[in-house]
C-alpha positions as CSV (number, residue, x, y, z in Angstrom):
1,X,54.0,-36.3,102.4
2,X,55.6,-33.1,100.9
3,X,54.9,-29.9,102.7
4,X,56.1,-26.3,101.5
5,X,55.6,-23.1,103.7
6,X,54.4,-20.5,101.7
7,X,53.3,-16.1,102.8
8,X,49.7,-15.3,101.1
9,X,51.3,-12.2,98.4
10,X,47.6,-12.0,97.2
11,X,46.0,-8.2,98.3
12,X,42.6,-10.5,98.7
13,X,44.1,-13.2,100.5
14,X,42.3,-16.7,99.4
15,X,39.0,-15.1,98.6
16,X,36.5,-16.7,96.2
17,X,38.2,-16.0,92.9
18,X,41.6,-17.0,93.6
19,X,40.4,-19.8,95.8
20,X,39.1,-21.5,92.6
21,X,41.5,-20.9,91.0
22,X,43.7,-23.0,93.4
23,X,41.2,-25.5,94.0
24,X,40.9,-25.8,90.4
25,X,44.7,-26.3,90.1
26,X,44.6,-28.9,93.1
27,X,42.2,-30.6,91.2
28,X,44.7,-31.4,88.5
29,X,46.9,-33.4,90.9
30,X,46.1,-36.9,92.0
31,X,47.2,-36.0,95.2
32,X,45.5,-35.1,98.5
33,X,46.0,-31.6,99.0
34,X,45.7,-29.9,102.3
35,X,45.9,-26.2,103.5
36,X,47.2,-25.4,107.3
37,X,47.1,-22.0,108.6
38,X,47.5,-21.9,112.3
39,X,45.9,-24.8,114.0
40,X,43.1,-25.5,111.0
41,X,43.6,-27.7,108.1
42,X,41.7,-27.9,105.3
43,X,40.7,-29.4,102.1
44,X,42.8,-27.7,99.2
45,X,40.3,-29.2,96.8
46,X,37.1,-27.7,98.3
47,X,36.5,-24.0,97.7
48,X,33.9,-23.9,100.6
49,X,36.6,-25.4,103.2
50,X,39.5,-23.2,102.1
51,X,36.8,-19.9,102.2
52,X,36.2,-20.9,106.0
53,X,40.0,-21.1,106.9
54,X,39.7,-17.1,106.2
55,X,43.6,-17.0,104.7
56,X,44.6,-13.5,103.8
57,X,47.1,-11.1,103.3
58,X,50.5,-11.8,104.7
59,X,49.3,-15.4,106.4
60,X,51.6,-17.4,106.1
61,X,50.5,-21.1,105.5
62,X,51.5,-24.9,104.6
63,X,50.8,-26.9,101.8
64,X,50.8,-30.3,101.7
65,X,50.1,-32.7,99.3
66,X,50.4,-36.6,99.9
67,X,50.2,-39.1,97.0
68,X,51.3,-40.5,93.5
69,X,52.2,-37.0,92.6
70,X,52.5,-35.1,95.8
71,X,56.2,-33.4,94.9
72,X,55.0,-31.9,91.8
73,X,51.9,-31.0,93.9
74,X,53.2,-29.6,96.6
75,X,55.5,-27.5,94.1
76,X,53.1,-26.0,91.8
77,X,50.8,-24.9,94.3
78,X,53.5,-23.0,96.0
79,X,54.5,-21.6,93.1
80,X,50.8,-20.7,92.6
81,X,49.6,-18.9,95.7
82,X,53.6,-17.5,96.0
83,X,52.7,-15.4,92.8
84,X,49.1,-14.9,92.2
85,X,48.5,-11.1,92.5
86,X,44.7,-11.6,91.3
């Protein structure tokens, strides 16, 4: 399992338009992709899970991503929630 620690830089936080966006992006990977923030843990590939986890400005989260692909995973959607701005 690869896990990176990543700040929400997003002025929405994870709300419904840049939450597809990620789950869209998770979608790509073949890899299980979880979101932790705090004690909850959540589905990265289900927009309804990832609304409940109520992740917003300045949270400060994990990603982790376990599989086949789960480095390149766990990289890109770093890199994805470190700079989306939406």
């Amino acid at each position: 399992m690869e896990c990176r620690h990543v700040e929400i830089v997003n002025p929405t936080g994870l709300h419904t338009r840049p939450g597809n966006l990620f789950v869209k992006h998770a979608k790509s990977f073949a890899s299980d992709i979880h979101i932790v923030k705090n004690d909850k843990r959540v589905n990265g590939k289900s927009l309804l899970t990832l609304m409940k986890a109520g992740i917003s400005l300045g949270d400060k989260i994990v990603i982790e991503a376990e599989g086949p692909d789960e480095a390149a995973a766990a990289d890109a959607m770093a890199h994805l929630i470190a700079t989306l701005t939406e």
